[in-house]
gemmi code that builds the backbone of each chain (N, CA, C; Angstrom):
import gemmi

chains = {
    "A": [
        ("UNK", (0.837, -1.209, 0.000), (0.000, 0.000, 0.000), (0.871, 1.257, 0.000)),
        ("UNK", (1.934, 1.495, 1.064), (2.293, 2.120, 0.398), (3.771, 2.448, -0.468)),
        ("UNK", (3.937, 1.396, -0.931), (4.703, 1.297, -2.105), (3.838, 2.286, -3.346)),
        ("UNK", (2.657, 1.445, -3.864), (1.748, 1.666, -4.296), (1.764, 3.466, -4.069)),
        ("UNK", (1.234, 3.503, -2.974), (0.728, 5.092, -2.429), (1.700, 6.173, -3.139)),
        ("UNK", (3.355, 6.053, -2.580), (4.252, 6.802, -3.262), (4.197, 6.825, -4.202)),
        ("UNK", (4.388, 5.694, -5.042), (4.203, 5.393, -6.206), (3.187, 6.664, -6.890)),
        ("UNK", (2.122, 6.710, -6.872), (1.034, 7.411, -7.697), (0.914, 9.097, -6.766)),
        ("UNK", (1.831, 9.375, -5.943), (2.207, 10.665, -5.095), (3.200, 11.062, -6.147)),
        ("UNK", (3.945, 10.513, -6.329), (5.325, 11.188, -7.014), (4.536, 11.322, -8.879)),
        ("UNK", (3.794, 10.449, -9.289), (3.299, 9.975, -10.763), (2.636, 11.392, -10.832)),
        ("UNK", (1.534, 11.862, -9.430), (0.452, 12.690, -9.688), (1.447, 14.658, -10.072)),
        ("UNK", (2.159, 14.189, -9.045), (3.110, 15.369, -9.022), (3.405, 15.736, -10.389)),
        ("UNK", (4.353, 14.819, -10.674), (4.856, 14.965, -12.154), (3.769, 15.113, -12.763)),
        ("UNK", (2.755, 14.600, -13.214), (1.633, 14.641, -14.042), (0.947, 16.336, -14.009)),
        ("UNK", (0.975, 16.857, -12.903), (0.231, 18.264, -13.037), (1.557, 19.305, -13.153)),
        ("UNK", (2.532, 18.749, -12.823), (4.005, 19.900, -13.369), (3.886, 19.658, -14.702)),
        ("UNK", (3.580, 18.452, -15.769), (4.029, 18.077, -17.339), (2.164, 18.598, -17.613)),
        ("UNK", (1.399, 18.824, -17.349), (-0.073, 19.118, -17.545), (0.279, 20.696, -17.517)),
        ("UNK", (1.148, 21.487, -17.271), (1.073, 22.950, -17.235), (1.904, 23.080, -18.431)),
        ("UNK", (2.407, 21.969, -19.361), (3.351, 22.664, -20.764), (1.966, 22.668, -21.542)),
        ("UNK", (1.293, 22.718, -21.124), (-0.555, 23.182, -22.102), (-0.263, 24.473, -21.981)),
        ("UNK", (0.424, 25.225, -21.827), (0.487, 26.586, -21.568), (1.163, 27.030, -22.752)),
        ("UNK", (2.337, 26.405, -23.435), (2.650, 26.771, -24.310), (2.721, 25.533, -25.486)),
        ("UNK", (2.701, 25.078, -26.889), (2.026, 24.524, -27.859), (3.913, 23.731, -28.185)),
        ("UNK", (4.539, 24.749, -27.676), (5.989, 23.543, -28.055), (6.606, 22.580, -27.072)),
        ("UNK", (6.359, 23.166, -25.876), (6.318, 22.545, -24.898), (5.844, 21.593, -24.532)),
        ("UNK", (4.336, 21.361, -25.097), (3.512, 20.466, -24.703), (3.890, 19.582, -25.807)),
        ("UNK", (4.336, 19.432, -26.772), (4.869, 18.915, -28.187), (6.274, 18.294, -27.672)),
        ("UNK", (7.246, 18.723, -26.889), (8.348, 18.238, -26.734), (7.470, 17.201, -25.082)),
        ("UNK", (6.854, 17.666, -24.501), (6.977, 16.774, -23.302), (5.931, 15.740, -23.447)),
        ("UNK", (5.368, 15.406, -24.910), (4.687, 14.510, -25.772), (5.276, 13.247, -25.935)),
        ("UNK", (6.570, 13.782, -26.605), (7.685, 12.837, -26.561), (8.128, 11.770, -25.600)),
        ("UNK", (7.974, 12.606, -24.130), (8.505, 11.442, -23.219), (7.184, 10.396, -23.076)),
        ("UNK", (6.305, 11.333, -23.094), (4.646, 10.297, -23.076), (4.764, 9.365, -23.967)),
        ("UNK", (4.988, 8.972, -25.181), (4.772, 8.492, -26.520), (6.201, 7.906, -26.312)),
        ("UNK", (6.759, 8.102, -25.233), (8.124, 7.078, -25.468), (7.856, 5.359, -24.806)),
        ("UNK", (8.553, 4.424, -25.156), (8.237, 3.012, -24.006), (8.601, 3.017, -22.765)),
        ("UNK", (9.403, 4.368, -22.677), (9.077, 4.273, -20.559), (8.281, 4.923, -20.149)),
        ("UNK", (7.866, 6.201, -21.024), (6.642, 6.700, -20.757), (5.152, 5.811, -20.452)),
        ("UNK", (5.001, 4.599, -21.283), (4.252, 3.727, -21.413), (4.168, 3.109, -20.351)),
        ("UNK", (5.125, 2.393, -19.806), (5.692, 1.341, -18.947), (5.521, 2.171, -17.664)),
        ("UNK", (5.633, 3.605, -17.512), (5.114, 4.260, -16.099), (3.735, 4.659, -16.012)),
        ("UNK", (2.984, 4.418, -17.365), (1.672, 4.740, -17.095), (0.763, 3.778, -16.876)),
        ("UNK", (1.282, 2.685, -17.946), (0.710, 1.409, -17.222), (1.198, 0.560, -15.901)),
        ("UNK", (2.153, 1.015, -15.151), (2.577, 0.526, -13.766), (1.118, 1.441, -12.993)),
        ("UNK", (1.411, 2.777, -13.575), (0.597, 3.538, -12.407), (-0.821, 2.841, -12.402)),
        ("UNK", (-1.255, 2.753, -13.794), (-2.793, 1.772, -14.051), (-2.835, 0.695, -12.672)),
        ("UNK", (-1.599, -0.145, -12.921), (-1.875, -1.306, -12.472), (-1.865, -1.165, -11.039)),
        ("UNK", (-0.870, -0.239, -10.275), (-0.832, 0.404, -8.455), (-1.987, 0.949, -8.414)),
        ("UNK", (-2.486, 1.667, -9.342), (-3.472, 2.791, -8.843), (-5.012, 1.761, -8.236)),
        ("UNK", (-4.846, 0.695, -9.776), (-6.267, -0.446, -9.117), (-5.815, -0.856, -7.768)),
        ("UNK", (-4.629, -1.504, -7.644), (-4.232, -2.102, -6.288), (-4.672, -1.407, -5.316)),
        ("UNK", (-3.961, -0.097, -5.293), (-4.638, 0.751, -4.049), (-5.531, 0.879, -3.695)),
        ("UNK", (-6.823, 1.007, -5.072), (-7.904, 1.934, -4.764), (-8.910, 0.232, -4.122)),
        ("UNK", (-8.819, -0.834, -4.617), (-9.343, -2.125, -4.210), (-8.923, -2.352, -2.879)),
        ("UNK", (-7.563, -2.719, -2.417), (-7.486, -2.837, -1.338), (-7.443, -1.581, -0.423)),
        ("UNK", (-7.801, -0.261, -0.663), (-8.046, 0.770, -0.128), (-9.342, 0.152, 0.858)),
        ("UNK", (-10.516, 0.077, -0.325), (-11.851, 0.055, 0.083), (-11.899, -1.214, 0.855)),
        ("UNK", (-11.050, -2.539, 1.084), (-11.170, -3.352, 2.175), (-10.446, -2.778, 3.259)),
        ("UNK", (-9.446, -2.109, 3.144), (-8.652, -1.440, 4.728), (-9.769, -0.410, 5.287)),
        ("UNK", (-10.513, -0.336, 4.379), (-11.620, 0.748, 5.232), (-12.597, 0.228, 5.810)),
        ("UNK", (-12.770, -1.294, 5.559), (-13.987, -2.268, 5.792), (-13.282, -2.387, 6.805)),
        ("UNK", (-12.377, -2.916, 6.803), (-11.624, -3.566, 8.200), (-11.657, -2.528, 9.047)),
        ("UNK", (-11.137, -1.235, 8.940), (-11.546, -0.340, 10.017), (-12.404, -0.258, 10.804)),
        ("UNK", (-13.597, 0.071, 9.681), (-15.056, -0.202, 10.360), (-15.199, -1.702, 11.431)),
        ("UNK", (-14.550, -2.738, 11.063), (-14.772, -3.762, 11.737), (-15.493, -4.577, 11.036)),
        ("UNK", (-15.545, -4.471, 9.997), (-15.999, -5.487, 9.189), (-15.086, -6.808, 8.579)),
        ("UNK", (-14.954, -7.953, 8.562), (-14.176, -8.932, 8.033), (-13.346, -8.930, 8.735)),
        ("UNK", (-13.289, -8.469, 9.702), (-11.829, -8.901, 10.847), (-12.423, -10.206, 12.408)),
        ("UNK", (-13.189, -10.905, 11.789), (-13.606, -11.550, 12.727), (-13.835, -11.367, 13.864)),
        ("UNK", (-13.942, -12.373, 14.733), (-14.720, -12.080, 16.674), (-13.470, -12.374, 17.548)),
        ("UNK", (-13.234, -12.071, 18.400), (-12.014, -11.724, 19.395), (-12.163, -12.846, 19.744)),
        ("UNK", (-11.185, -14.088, 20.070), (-10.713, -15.353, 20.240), (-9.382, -15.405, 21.638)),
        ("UNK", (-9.549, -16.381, 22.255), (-8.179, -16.518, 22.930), (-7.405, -16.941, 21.776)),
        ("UNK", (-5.791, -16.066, 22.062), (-4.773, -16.660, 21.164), (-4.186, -17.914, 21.843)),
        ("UNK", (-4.302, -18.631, 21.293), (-3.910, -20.301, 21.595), (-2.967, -20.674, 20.223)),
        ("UNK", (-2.007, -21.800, 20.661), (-1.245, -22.300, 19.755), (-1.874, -23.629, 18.631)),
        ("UNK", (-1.190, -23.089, 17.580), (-0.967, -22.441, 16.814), (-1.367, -20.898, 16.556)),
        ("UNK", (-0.666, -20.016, 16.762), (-1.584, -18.791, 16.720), (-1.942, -17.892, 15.300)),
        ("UNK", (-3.081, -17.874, 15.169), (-3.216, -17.103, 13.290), (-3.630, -16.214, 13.975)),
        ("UNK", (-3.642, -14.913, 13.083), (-3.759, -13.460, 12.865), (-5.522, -13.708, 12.495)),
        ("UNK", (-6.120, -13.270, 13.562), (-7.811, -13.795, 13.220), (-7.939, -12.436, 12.180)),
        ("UNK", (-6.991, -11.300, 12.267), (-7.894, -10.323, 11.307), (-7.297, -10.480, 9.721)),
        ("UNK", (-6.842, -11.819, 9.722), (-6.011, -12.235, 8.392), (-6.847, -13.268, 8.004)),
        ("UNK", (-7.882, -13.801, 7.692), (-8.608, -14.919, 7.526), (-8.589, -15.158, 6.363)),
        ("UNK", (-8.829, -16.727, 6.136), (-9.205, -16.830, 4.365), (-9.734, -15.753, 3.330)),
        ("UNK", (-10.542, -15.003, 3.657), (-11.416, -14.005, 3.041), (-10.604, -13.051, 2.749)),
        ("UNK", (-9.996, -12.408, 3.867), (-9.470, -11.247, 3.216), (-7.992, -11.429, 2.256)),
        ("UNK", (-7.576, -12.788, 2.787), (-6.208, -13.399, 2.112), (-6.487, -13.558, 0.228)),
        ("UNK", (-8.050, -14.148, 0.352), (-8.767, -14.141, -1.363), (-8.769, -12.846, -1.751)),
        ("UNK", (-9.246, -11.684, -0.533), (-9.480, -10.212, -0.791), (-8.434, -9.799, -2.136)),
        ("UNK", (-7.315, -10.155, -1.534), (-6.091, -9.426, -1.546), (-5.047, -10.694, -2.620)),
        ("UNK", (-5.873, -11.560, -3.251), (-5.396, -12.361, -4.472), (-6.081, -11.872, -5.709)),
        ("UNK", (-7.592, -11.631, -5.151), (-8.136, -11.234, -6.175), (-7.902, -9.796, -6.671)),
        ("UNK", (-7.420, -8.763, -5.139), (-6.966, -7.429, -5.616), (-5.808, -8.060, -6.576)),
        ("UNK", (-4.888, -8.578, -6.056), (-3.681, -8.552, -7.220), (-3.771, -9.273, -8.908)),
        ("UNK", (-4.694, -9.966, -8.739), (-5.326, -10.260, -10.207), (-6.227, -9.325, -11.163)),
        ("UNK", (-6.782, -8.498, -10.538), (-7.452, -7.624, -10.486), (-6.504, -6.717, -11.131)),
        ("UNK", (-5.643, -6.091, -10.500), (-4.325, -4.707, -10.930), (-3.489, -5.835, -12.293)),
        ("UNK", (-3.216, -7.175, -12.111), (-2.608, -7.756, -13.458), (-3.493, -7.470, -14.450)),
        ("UNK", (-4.802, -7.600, -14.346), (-5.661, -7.661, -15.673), (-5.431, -6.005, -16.115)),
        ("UNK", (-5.776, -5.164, -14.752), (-5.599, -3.554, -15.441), (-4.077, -3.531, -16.211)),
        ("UNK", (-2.912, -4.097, -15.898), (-1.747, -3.587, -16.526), (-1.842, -4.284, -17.896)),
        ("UNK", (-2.084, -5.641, -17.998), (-2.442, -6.277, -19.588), (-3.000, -5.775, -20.350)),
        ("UNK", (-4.475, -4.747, -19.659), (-5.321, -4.063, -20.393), (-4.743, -2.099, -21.007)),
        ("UNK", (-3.827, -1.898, -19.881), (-2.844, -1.183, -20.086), (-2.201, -1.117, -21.484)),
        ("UNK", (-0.917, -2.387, -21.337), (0.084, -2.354, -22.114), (-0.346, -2.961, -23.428)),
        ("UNK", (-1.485, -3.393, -23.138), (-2.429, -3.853, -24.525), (-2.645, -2.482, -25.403)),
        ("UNK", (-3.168, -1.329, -24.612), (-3.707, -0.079, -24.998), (-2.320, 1.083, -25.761)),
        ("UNK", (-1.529, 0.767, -24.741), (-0.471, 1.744, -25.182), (0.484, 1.359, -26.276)),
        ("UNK", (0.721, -0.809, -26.373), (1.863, -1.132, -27.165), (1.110, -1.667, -28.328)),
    ],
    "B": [
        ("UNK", (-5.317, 25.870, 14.940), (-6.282, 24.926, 14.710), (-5.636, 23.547, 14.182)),
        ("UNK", (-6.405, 22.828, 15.390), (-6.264, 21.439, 15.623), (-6.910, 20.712, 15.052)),
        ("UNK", (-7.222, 19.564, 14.222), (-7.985, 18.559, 13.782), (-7.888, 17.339, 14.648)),
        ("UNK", (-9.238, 16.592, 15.508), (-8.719, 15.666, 15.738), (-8.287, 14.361, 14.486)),
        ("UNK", (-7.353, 13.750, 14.812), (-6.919, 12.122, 14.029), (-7.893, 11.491, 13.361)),
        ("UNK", (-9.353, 11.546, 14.418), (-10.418, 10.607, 14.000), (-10.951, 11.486, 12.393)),
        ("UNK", (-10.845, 12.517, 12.899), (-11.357, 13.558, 11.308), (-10.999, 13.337, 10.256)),
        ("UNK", (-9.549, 13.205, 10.414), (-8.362, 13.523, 9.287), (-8.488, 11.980, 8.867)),
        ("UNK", (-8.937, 10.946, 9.335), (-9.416, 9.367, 9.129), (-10.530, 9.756, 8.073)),
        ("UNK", (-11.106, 10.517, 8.153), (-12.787, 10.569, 7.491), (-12.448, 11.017, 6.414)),
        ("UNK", (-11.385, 12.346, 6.489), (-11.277, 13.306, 5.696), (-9.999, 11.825, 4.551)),
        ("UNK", (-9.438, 11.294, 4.649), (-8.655, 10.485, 4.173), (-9.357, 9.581, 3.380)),
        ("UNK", (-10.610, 9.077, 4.007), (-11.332, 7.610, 3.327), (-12.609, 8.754, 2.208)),
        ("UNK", (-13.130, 9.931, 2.699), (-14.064, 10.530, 2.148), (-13.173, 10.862, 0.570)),
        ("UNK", (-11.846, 11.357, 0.508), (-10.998, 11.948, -0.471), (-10.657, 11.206, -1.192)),
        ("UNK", (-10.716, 9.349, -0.864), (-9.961, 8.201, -1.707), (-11.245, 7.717, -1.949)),
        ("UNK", (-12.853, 7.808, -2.014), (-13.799, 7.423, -2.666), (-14.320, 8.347, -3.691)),
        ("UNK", (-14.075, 9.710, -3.732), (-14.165, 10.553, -4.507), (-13.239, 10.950, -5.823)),
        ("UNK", (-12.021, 10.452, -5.286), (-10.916, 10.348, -6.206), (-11.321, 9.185, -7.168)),
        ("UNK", (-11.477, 7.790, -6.574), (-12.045, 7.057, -7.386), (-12.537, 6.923, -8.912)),
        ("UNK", (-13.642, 7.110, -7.775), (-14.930, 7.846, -9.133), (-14.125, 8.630, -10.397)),
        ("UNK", (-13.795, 9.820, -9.720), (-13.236, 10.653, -10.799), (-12.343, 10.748, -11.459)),
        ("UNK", (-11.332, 10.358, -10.818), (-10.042, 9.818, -11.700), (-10.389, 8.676, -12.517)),
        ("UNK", (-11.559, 7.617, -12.543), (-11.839, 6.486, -13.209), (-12.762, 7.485, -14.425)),
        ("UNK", (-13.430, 8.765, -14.619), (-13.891, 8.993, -15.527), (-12.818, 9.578, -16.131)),
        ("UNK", (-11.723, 10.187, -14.940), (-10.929, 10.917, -16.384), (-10.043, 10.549, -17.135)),
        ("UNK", (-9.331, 9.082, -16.506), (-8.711, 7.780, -17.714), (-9.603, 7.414, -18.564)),
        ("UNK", (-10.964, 6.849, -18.231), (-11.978, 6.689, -19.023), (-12.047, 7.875, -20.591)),
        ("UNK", (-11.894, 8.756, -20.148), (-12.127, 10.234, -21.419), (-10.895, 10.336, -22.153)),
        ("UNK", (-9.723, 9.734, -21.231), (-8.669, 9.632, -22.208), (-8.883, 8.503, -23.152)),
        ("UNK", (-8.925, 7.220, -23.007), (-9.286, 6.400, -24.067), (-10.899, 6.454, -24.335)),
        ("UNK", (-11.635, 7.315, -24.311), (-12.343, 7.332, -24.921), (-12.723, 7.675, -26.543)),
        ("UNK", (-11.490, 8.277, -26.864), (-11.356, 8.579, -28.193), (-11.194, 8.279, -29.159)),
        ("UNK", (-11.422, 6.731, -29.128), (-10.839, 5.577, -30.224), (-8.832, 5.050, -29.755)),
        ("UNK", (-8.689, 6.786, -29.831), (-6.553, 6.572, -29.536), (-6.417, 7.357, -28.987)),
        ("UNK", (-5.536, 6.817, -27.677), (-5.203, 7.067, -27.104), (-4.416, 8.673, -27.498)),
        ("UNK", (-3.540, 8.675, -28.722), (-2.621, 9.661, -29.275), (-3.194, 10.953, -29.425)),
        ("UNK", (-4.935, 10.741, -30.120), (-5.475, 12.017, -30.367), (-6.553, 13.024, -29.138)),
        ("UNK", (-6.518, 11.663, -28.211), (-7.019, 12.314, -27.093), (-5.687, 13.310, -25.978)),
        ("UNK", (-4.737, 13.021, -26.891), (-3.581, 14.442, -26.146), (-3.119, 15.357, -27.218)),
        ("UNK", (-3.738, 15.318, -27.850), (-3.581, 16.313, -29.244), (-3.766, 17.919, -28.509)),
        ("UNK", (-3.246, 18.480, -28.728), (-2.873, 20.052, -28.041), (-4.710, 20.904, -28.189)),
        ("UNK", (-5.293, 20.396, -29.374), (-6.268, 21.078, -29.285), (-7.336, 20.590, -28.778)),
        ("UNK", (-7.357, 18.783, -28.455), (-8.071, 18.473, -27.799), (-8.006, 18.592, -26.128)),
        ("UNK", (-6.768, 18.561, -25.961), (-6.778, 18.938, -24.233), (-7.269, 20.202, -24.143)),
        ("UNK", (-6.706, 21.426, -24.530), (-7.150, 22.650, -24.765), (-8.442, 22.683, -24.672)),
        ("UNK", (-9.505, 22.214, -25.537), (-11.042, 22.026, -25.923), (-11.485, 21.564, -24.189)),
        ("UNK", (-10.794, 20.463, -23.882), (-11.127, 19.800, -22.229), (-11.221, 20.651, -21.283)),
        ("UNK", (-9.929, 21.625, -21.424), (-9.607, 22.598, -20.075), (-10.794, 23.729, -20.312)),
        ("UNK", (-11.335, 24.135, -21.404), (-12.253, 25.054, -21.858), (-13.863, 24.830, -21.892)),
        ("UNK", (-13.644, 23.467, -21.549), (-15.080, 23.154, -21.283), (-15.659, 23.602, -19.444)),
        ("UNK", (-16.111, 23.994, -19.149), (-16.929, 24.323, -17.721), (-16.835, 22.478, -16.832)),
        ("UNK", (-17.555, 21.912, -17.497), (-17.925, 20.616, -16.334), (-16.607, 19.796, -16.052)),
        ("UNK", (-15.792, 19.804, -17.318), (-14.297, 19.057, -17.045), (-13.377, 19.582, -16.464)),
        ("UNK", (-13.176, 21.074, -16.586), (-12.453, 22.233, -15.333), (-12.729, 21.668, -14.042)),
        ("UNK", (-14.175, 21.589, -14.210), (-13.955, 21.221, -12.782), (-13.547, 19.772, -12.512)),
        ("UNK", (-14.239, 18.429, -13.264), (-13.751, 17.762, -12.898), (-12.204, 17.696, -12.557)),
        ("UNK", (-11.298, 18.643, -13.254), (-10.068, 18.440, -12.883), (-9.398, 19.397, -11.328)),
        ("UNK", (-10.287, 20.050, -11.377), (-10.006, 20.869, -9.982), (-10.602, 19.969, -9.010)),
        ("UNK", (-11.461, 19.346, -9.240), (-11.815, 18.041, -7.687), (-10.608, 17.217, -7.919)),
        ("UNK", (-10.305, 16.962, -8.570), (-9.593, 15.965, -8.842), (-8.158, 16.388, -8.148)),
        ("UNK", (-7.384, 17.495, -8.648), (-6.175, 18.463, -7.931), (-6.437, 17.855, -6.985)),
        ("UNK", (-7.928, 18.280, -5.737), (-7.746, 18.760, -4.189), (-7.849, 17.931, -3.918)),
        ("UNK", (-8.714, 16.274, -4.404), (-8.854, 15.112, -3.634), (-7.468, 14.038, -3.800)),
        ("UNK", (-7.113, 14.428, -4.771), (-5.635, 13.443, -4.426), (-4.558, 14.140, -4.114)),
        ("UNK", (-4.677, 15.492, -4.052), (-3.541, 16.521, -3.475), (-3.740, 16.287, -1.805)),
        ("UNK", (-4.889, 16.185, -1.547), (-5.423, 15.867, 0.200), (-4.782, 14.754, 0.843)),
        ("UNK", (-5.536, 14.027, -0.326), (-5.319, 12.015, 0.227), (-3.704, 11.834, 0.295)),
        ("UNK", (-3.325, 12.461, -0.862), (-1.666, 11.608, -1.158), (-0.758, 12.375, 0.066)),
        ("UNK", (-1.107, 13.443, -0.059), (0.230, 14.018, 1.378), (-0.611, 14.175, 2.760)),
        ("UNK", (-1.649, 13.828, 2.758), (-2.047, 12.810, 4.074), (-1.384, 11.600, 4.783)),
        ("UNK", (-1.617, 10.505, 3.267), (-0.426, 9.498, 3.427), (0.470, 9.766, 3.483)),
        ("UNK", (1.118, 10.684, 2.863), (2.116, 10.593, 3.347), (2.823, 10.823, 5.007)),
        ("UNK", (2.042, 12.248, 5.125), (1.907, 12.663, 6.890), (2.167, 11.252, 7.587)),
        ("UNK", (1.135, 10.361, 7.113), (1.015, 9.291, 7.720), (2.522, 8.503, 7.691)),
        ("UNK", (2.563, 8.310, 6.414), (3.916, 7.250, 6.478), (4.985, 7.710, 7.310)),
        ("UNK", (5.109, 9.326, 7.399), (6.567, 9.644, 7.862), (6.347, 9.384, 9.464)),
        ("UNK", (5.075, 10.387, 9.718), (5.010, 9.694, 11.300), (4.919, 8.086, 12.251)),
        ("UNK", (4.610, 7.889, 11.418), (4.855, 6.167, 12.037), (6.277, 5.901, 11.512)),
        ("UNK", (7.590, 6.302, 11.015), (8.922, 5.776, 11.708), (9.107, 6.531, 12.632)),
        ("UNK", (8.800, 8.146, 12.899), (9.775, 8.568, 14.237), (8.516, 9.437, 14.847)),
        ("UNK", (9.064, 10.020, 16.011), (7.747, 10.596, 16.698), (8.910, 11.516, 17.746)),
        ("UNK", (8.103, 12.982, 18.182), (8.147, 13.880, 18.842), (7.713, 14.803, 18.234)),
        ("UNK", (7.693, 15.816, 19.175), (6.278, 17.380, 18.979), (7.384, 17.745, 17.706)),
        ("UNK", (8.570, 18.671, 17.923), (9.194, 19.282, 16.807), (8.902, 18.236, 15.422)),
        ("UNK", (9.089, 17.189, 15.719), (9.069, 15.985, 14.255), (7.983, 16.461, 13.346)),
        ("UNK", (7.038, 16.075, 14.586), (5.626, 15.849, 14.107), (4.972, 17.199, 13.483)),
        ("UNK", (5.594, 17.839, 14.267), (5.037, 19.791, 14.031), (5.704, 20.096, 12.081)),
        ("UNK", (6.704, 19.586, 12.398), (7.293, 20.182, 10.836), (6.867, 18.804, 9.613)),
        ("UNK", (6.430, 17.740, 9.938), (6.079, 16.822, 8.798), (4.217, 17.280, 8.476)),
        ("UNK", (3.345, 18.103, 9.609), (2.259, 18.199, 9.148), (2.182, 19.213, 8.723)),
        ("UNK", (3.211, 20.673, 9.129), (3.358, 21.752, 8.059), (3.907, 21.382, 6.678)),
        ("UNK", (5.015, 20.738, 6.438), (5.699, 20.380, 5.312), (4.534, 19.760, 4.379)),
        ("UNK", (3.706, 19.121, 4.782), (2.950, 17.843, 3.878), (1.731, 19.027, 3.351)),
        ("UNK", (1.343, 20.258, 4.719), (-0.024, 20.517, 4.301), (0.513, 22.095, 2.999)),
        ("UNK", (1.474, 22.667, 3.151), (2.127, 23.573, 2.772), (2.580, 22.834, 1.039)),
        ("UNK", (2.929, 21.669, 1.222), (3.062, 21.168, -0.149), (2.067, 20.714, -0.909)),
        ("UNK", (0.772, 20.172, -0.111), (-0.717, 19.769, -0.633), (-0.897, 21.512, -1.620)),
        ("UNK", (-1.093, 22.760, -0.760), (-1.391, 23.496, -1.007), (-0.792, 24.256, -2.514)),
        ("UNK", (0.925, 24.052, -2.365), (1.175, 24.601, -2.955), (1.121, 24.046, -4.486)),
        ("UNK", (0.834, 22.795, -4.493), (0.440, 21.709, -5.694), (-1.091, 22.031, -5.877)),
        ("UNK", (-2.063, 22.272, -4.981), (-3.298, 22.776, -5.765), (-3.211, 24.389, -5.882)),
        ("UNK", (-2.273, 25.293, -5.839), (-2.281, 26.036, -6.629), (-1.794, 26.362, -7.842)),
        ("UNK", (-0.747, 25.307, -8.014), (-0.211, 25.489, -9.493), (-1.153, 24.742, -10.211)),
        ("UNK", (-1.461, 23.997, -10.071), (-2.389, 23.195, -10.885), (-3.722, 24.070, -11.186)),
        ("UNK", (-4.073, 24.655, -10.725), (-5.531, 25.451, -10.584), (-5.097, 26.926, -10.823)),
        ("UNK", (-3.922, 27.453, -11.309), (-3.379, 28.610, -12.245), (-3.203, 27.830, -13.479)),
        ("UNK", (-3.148, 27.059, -13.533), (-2.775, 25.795, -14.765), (-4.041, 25.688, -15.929)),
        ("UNK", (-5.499, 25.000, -14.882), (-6.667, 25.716, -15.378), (-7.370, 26.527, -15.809)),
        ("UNK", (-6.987, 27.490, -14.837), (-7.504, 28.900, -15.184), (-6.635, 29.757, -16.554)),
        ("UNK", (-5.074, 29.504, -16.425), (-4.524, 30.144, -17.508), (-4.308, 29.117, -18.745)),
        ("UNK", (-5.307, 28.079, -19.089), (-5.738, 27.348, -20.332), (-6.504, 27.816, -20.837)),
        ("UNK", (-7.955, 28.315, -19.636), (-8.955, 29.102, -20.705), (-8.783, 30.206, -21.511)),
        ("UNK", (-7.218, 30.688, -21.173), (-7.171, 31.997, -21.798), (-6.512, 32.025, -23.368)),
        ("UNK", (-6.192, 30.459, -23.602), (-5.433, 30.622, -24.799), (-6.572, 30.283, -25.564)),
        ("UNK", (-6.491, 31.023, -26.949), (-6.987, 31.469, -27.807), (-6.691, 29.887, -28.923)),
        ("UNK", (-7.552, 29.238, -29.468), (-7.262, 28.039, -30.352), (-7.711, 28.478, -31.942)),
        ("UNK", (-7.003, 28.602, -33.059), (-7.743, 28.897, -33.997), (-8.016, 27.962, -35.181)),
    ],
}
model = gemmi.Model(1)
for chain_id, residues in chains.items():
    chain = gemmi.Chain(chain_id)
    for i, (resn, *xyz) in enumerate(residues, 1):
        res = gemmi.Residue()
        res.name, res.seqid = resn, gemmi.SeqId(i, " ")
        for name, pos in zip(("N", "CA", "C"), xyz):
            atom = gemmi.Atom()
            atom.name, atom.element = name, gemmi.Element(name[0])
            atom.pos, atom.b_iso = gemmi.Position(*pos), 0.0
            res.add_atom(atom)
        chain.add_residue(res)
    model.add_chain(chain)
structure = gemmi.Structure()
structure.add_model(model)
structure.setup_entities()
């Protein structure tokens, strides 16, 4: 999360500093270039693919806040599991990451 | 002026469901154009920034991930170290840089509508 988080902090930054060469018509023409380049690509479809991650497992870290999906308070006894780690949210958080693969395929499908 | 924690919780989850939404229409409008290439064409962004309803969508857009992201961040830095001076200069630093990123961005807006497309 926040790998992810920085990740699309530093992306957004840059994005509204390179969104102000709209100001002038050569500018925005030369900083086209880095867009339309394959790392340009390759950072927009990373951001695609963090940005789903985040925003999916965002909306379960907020469930869990609330107290939702973190199960009922248990004595810890041995073997001890993490009751607010349960099957469910472990699928949560397979299906988030399948979820952000399909956005980057659908990505690098779009851009290459 | 103080915010309590529990706020700045609300104000954090309220800013990352709104961002959502809107940042998902405004990738959406970028490939909405058939290509990707002509939806950054100088006169089509131009045409975007000059429209009324997409201005704004992009000015919500500035303040809700300008909020959320150096929130988190607030967040990340304070959970490695902690004391008053620490803490005092990472929530000026974060809110002073939120700010100063939704004002360039939103002179950014405002001085698009002024160029003339012929």
């Amino acid at each position: 999360m926040r790998i992810s988080g920085i990740y699309l902090l530093v992306f957004f930054i840059v994005h509204v500093i390179h969104a102000a060469s709209i100001l002038d018509r050569m500018t925005w023409g030369q900083m086209l270039f880095l867009t339309y380049s394959p790392t340009g690509f390759v950072v927009l479809s990373v951001m695609i693919a963090l940005g789903t991650f985040h925003a999916i497992n965002g909306i379960r870290l907020m469930f869990q806040q609330g107290g939702i999906g973190i199960g009922t308070p248990t004595r810890p006894d041995y073997p001890y599991r993490i009751q607010s780690m349960g099957k469910k949210n472990r699928l949560c958080i397979y299906v988030t990451m399948g979820v952000s693969a399909l956005a980057l395929y659908f990505a690098l499908d779009v851009f290459f | 002026m103080r915010i309590r924690e529990s706020h700045i919780r609300k104000i954090h989850y309220s800013t990352a469901l709104g961002a959502i939404g809107l940042v998902a229409l405004h990738i959406s409008v970028r490939f909405s154009t058939g290509h990707f290439a002509s939806s950054l064409s100088y006169e089509f962004v131009v045409a975007n920034y000059q429209t009324l309803s997409y201005a704004i969508l992009l000015e919500l857009i500035l303040i809700l991930v300008s909020v959320h992201g150096f929130n988190g961040l607030r967040g990340i830095f304070l959970d490695y170290r902690s004391g008053f001076k620490y803490e005092k200069m990472v929530n000026w630093g974060c809110f002073i840089a939120a700010v100063s990123l939704i004002a360039y961005g939103t002179a950014t807006i405002i001085l698009a509508n002024f160029i003339e497309l012929y």
